[in-house]
MISEMAR-475022 format. One record per atom (N, C-alpha, C, O): z, y, x; residue in three letters; residue number from 1. Coordinates in steps of 0.001 Angstrom, whole numbers. Layout:
residues N
[[Z; Y; X]; "ALA"; NUM] ...
***
This chain:
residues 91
[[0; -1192; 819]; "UNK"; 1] [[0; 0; 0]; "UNK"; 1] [[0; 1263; 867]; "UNK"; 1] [[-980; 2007; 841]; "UNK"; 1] [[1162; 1555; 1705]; "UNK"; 2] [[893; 2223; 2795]; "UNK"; 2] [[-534; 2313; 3548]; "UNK"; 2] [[-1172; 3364; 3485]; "UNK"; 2] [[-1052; 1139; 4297]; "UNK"; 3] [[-2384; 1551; 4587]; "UNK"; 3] [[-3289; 2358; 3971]; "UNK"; 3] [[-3714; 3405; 4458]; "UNK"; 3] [[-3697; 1757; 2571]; "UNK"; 4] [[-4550; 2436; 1813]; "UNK"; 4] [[-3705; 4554; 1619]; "UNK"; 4] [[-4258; 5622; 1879]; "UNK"; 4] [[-2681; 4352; 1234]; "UNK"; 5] [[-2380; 6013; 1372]; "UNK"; 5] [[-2494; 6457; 2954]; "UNK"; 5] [[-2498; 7680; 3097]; "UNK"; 5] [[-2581; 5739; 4089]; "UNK"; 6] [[-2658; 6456; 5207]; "UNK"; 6] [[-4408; 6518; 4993]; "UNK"; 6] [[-4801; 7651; 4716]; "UNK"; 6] [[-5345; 5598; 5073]; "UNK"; 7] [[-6794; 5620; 5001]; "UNK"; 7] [[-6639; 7049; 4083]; "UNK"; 7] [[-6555; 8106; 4708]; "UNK"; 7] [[-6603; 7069; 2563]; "UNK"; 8] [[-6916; 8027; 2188]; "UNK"; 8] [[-6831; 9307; 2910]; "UNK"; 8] [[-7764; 10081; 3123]; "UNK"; 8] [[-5264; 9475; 3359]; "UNK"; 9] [[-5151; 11054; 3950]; "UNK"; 9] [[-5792; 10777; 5079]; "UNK"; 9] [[-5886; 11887; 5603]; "UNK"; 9] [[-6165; 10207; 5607]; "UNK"; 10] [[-7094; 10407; 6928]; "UNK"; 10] [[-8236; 10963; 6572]; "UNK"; 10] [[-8516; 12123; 6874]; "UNK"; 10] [[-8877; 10319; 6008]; "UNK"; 11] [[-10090; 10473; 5361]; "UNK"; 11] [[-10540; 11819; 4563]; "UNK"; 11] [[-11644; 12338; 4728]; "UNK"; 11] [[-9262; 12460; 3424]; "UNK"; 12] [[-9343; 13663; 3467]; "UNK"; 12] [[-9302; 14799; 4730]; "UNK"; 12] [[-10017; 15792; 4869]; "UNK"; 12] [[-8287; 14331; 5537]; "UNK"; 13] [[-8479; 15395; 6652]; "UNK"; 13] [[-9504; 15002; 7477]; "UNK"; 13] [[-9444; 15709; 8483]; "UNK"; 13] [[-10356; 14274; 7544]; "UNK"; 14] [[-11921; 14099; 7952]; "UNK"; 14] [[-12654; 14927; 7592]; "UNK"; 14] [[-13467; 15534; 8288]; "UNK"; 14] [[-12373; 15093; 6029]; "UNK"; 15] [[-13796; 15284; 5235]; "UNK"; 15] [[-13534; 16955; 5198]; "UNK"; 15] [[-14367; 17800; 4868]; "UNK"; 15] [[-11988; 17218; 5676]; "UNK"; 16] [[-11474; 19105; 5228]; "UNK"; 16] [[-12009; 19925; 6923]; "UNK"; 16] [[-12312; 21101; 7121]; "UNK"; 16] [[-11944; 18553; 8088]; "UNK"; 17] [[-12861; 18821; 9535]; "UNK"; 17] [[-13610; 18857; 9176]; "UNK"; 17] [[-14062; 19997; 9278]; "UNK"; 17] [[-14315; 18137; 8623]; "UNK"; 18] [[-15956; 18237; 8894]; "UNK"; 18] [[-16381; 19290; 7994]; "UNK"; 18] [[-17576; 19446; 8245]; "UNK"; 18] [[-15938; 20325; 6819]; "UNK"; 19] [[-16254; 21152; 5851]; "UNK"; 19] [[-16042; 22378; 6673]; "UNK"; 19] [[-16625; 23415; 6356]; "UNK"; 19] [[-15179; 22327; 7797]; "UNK"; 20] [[-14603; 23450; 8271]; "UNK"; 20] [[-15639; 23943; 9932]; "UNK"; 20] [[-15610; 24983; 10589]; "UNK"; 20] [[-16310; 22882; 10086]; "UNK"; 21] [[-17101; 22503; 11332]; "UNK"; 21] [[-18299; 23039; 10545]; "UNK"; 21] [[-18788; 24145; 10774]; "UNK"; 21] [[-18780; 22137; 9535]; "UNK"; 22] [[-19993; 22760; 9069]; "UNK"; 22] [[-20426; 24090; 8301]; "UNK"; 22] [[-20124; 24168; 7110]; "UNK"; 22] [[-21122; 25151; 8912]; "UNK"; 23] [[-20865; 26204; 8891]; "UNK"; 23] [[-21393; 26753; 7491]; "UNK"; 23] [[-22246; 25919; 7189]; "UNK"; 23] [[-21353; 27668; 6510]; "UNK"; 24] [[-21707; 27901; 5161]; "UNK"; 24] [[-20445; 27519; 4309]; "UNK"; 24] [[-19474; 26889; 4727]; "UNK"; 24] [[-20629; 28008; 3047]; "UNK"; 25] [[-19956; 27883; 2044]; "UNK"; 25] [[-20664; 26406; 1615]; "UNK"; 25] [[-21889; 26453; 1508]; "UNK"; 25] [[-20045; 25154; 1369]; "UNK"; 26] [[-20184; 24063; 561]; "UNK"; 26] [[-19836; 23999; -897]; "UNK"; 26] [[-18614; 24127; -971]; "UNK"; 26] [[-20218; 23897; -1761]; "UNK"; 27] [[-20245; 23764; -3380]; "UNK"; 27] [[-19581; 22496; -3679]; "UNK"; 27] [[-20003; 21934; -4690]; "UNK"; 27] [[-18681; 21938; -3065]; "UNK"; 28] [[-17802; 20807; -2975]; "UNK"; 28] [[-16687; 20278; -3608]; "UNK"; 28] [[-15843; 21008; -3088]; "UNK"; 28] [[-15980; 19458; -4437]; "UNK"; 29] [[-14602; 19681; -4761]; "UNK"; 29] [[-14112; 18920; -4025]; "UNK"; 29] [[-14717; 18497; -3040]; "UNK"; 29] [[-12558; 18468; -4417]; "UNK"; 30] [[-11996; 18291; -3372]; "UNK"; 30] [[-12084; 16620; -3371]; "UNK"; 30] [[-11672; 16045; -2363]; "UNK"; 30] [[-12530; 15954; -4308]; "UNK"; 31] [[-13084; 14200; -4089]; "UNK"; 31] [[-13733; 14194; -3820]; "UNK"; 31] [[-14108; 13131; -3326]; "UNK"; 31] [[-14442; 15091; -3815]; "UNK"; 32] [[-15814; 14787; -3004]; "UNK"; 32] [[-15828; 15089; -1757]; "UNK"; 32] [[-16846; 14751; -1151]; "UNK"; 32] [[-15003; 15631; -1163]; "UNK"; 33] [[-14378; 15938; 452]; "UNK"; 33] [[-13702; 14761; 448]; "UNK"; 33] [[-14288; 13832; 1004]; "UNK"; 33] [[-12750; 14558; 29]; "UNK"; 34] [[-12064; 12983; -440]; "UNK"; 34] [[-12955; 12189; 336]; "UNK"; 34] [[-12907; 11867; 1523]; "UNK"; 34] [[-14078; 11844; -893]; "UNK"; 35] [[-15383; 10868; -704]; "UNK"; 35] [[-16011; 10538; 270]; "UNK"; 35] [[-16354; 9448; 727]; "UNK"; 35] [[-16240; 12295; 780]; "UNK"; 36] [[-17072; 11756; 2243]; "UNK"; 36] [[-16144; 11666; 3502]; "UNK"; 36] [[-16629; 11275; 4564]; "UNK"; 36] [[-15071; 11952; 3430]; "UNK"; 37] [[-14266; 11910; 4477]; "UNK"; 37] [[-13730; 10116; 4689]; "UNK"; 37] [[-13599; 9344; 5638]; "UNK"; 37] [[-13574; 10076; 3466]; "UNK"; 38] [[-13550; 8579; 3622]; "UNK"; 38] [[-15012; 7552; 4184]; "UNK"; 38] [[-15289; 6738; 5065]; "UNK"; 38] [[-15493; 8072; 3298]; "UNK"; 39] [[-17270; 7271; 3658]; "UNK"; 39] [[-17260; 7783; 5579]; "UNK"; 39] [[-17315; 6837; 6364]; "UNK"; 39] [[-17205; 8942; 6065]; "UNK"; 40] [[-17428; 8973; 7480]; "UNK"; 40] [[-16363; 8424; 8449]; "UNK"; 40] [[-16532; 8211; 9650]; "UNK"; 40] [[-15041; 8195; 7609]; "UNK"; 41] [[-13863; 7404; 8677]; "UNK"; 41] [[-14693; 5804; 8582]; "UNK"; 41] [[-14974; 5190; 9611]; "UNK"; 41] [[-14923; 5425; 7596]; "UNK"; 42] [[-15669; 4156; 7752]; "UNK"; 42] [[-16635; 4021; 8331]; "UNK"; 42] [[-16773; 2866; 8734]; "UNK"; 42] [[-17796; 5002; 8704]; "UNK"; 43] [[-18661; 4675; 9585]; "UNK"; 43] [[-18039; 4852; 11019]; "UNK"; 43] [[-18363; 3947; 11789]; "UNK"; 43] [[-17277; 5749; 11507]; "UNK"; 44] [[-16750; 6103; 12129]; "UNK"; 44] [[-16054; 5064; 13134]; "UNK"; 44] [[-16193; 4788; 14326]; "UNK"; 44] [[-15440; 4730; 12344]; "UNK"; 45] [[-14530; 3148; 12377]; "UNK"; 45] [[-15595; 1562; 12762]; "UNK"; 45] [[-15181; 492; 13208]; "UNK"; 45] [[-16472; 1796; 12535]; "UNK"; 46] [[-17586; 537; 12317]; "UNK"; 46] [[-18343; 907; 13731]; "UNK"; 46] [[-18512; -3; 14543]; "UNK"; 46] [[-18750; 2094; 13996]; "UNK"; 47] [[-19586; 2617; 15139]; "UNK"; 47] [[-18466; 2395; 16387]; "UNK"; 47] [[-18975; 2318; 17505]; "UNK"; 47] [[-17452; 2318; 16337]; "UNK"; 48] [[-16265; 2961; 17524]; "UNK"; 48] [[-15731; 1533; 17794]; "UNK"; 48] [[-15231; 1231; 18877]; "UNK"; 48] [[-15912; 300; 16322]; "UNK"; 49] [[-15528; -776; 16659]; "UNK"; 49] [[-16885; -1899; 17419]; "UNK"; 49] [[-16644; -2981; 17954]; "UNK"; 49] [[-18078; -1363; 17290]; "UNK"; 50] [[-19288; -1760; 17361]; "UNK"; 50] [[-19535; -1368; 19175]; "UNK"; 50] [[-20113; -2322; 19694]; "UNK"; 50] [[-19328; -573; 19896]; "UNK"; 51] [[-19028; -395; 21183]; "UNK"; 51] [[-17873; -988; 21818]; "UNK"; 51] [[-17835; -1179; 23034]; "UNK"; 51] [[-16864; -1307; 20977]; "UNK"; 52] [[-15870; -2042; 21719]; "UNK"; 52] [[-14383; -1218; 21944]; "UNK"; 52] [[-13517; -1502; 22772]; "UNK"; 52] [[-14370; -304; 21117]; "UNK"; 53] [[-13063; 516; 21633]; "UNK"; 53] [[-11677; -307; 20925]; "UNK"; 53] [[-10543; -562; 21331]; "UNK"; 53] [[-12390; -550; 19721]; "UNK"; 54] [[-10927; -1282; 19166]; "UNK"; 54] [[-11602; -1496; 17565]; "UNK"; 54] [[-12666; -1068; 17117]; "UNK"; 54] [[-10982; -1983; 17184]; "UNK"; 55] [[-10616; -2958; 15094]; "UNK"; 55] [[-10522; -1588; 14515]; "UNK"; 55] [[-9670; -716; 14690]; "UNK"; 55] [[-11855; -1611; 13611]; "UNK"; 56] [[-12052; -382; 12517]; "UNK"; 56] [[-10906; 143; 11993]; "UNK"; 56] [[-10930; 1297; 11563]; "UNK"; 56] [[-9385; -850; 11936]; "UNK"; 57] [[-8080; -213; 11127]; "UNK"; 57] [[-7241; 317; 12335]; "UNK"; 57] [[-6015; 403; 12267]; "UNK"; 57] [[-7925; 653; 13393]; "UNK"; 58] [[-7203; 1361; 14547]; "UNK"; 58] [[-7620; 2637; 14848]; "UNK"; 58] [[-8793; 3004; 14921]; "UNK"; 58] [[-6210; 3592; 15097]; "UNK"; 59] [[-6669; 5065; 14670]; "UNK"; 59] [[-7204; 4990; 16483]; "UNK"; 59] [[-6418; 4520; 17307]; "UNK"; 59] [[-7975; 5276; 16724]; "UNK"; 60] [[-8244; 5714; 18144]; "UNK"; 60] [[-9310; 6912; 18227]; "UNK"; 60] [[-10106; 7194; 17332]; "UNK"; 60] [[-9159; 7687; 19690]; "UNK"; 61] [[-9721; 9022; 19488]; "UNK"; 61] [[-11927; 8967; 19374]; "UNK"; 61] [[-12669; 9738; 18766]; "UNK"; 61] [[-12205; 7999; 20052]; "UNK"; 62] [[-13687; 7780; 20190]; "UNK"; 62] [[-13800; 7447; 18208]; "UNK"; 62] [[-14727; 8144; 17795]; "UNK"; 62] [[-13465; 7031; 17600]; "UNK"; 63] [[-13546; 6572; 16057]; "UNK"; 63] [[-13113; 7652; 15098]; "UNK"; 63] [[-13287; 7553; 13883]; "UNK"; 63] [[-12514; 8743; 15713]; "UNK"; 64] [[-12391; 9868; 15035]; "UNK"; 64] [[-13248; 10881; 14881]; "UNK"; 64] [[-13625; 11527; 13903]; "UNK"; 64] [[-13628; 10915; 16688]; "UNK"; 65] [[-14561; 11877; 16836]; "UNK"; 65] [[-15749; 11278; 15730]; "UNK"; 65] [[-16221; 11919; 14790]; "UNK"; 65] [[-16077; 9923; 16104]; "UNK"; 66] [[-17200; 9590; 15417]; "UNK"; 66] [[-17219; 9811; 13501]; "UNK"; 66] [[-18011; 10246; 12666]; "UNK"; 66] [[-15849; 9219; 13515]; "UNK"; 67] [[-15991; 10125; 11467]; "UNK"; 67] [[-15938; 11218; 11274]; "UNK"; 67] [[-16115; 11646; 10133]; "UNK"; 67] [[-15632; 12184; 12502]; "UNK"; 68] [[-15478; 13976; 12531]; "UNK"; 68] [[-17605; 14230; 12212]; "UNK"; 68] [[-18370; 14760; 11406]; "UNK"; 68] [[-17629; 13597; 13211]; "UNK"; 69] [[-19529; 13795; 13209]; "UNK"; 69] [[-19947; 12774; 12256]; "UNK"; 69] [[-20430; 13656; 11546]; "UNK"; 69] [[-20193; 11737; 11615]; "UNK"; 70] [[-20292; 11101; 10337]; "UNK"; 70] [[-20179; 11496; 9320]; "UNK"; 70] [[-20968; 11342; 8388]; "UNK"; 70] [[-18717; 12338; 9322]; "UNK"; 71] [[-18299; 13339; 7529]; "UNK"; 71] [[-19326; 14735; 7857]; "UNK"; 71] [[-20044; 15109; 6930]; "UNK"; 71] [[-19367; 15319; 8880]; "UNK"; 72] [[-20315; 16230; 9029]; "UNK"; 72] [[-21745; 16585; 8657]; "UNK"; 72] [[-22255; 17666; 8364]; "UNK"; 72] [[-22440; 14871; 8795]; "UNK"; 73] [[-23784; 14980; 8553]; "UNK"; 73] [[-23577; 14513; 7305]; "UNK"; 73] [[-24650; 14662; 6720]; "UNK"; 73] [[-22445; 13820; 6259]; "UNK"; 74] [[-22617; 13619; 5188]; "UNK"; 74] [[-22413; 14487; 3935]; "UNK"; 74] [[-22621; 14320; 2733]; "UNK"; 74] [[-21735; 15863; 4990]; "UNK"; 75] [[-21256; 17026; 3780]; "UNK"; 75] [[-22804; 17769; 4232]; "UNK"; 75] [[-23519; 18126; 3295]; "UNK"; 75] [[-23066; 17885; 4977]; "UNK"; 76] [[-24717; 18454; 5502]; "UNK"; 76] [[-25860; 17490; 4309]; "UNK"; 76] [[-26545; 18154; 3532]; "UNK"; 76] [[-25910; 16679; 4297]; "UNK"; 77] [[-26859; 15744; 3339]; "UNK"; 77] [[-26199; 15753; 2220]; "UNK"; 77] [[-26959; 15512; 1282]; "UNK"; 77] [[-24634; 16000; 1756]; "UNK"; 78] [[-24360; 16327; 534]; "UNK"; 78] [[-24839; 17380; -455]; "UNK"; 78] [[-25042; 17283; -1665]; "UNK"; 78] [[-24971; 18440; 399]; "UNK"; 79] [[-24816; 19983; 294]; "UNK"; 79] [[-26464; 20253; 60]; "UNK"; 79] [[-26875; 21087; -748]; "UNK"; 79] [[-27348; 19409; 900]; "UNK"; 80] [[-28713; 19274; 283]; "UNK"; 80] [[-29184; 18920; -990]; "UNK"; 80] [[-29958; 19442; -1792]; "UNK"; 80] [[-28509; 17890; -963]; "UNK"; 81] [[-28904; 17399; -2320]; "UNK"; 81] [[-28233; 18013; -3681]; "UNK"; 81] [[-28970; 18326; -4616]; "UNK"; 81] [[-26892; 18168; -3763]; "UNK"; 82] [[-26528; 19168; -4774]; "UNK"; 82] [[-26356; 20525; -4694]; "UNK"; 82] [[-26120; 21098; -5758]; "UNK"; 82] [[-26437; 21380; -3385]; "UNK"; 83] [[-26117; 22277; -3742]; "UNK"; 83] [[-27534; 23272; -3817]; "UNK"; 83] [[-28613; 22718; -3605]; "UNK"; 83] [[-27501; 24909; -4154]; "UNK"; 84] [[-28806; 25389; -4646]; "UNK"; 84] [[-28976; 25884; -3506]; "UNK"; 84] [[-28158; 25622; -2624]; "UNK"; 84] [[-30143; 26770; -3231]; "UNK"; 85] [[-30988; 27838; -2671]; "UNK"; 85] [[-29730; 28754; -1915]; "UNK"; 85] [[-28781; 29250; -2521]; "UNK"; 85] [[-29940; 28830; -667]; "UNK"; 86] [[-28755; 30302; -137]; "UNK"; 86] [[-29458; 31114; -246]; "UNK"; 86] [[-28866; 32152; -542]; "UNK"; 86] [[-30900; 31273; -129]; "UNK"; 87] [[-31628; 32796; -33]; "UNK"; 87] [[-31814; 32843; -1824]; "UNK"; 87] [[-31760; 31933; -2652]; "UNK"; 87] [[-32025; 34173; -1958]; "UNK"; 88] [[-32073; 34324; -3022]; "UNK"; 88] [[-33624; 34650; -3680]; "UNK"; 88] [[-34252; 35608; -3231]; "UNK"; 88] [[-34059; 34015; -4495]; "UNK"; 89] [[-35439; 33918; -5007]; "UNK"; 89] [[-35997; 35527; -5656]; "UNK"; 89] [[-35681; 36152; -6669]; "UNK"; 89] [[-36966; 35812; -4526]; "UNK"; 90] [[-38195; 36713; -4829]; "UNK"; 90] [[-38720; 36810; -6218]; "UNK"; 90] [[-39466; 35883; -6534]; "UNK"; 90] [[-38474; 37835; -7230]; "UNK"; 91] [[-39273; 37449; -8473]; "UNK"; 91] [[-40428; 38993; -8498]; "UNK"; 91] [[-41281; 39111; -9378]; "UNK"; 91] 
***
């Protein structure tokens, strides 16, 4: 039970790095920072265990960095797909 509440808050403070790294206003709430912070600790975790540093349920610093840059490109590809236009349309 513990695990899963530590995963979660990790994962939010992933997803509140990587919102704060990626530069612009994001149209985001806060599960959905939730969402991807979690979704990039898991890749994160899979990439960091896939080189050999250690077991995806181990906090180590190479598996952080990697969900810091994982939640990054996923609030970047989030923010494409739902959010609108920053310049403002010529009529």
């Amino acid at each position: 039970m513990f695990a899963i509440i530590g995963f979660l808050f990790f994962g939010l403070v992933i997803g509140a790095l990587a919102r704060l790294i990626k530069p612009g206003r994001q149209n985001l709430s806060i599960l959905a920072t939730l969402g991807l912070g979690v979704v990039g600790s898991v890749i994160g975790g899979l990439l960091a265990s896939l080189i050999g540093t250690g077991k995806i349920t181990e906090l180590d610093f190479l598996g952080t960095v990697f969900a810091v840059v994982a939640a990054v490109l996923l609030v970047g590809t989030a923010e494409a797909l739902t959010g609108k236009s920053k310049t403002p349309e010529l009529r």
